[in-house]
C-alpha positions as CSV (number, residue, x, y, z in Angstrom):
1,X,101.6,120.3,125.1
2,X,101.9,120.8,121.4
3,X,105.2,120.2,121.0
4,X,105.3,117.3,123.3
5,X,101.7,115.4,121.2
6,X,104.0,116.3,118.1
7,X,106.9,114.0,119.2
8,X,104.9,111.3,120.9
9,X,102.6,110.9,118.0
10,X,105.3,111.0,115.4
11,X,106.8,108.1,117.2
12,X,103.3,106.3,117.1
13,X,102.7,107.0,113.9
14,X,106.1,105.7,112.4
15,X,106.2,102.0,114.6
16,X,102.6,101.5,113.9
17,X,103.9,102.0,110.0
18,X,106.6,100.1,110.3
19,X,104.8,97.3,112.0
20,X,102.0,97.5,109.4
21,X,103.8,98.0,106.2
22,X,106.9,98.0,106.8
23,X,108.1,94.2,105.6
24,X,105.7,95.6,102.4
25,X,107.9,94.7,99.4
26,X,107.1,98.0,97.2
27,X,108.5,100.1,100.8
28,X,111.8,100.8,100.5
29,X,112.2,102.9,103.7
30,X,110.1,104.8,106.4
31,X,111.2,107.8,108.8
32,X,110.5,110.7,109.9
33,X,111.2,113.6,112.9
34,X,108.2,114.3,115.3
35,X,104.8,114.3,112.6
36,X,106.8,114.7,108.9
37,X,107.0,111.3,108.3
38,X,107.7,109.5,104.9
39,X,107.4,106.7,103.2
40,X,109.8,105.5,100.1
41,X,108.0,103.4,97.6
42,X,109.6,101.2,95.4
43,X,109.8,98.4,92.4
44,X,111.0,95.8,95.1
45,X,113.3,95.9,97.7
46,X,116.5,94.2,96.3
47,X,116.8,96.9,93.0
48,X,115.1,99.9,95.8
49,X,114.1,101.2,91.9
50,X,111.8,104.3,92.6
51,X,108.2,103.7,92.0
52,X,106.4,107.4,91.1
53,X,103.2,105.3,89.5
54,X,102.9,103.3,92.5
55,X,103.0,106.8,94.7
56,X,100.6,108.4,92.6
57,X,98.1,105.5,92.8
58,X,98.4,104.8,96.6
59,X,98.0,108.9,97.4
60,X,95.0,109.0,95.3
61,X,93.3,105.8,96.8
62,X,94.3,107.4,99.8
63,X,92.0,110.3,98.9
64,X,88.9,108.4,98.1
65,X,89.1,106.4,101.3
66,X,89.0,109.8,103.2
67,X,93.1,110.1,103.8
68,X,95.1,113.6,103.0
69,X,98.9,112.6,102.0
70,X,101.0,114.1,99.7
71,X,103.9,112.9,97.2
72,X,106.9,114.1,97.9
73,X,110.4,113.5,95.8
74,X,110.0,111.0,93.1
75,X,108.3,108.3,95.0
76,X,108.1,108.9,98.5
77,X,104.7,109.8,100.5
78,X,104.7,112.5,103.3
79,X,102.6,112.0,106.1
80,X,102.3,115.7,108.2
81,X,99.2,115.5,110.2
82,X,97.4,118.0,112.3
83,X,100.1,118.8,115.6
84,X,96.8,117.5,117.8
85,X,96.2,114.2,116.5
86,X,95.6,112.1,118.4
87,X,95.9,108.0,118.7
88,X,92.9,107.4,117.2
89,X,93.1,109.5,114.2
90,X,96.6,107.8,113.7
91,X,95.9,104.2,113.8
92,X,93.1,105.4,111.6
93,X,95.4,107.2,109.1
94,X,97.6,104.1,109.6
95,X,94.8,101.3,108.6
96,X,93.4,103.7,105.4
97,X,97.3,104.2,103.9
98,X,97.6,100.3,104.8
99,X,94.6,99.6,102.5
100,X,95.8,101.8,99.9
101,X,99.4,100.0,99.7
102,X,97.6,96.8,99.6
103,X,94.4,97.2,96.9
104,X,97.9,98.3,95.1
105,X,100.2,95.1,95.3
């Protein structure tokens, strides 16, 4: 059932991103394909400007509030969780990288 938690979380994790942060003005996109899922972050949304300082400060905030992420690109955040999390640990993940993005606008 691997395979099958992999897809079904992935899509959990990317709505409940998209529904938390995704009107966010410093997030430019978010996708992803079963549990590699990123986030772009950016200056604002009109310029989509890339924002590394912003992606550096969220990952480590992320860090200190007990959340494992990693940069990726120039500004993006990559979100590849264990292949059995579960709902829990997403929303979870999903509320800590929430209050990251915020203490940061």
């Amino acid at each position: 059932g691997i395979i099958e938690n992999c897809a079904n979380m992935g899509n959990v994790l990317v709505a409940g991103l998209k529904e938390a942060v995704g009107n966010h003005p410093r997030v430019g996109d978010i996708r992803g394909k079963g549990l590699m899922v990123a986030v772009e972050l950016v200056k604002d949304r009109d310029s989509r400007n890339r924002d590394a300082g912003l992606r550096n400060s969220v990952v480590d905030d992320c860090f200190r509030r007990g959340l494992l992420i990693l940069g990726c690109g120039k500004n993006s955040i990559r979100f590849s969780p264990s292949l059995v999390i579960d709902a829990d640990e997403v929303a979870l993940a999903i509320e800590l990288f929430e209050a990251a993005l915020e203490s940061r606008a």
